[in-house]
C-alpha positions in Angstrom: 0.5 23.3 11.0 3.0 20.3 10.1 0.5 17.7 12.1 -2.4 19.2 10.1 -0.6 18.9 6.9 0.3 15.2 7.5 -3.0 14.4 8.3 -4.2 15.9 5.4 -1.9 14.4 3.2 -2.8 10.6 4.9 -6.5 11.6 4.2 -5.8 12.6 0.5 -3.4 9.5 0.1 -5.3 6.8 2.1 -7.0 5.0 -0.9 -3.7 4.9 -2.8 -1.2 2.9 -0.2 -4.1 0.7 0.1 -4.1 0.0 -3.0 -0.8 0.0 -3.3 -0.6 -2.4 -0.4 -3.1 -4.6 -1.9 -0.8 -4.5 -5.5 2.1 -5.4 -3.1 0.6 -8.3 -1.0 -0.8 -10.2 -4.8 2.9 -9.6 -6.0 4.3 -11.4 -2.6 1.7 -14.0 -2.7 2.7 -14.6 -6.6 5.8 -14.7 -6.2 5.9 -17.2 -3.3 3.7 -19.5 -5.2 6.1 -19.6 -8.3 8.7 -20.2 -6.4 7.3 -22.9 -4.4 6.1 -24.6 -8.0 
């Protein structure tokens, strides 16, 4: 029950850490380029 509850969880969340990911990633790669200018 706890293994199918995570997996449902990762299937209902999936599209959201990705984007979250992809929010974090731009910030990084900002953030490195301001600080290199």
């Amino acid at each position: 029950m706890r293994i199918a509850k995570k997996k449902k969880v990762t299937e209902r969340n999936k599209i959201t850490i990705r984007i979250e990911n992809k929010f974090v990633q731009n910030h990084k790669v900002r953030y490195a380029f301001l600080r290199k200018a």
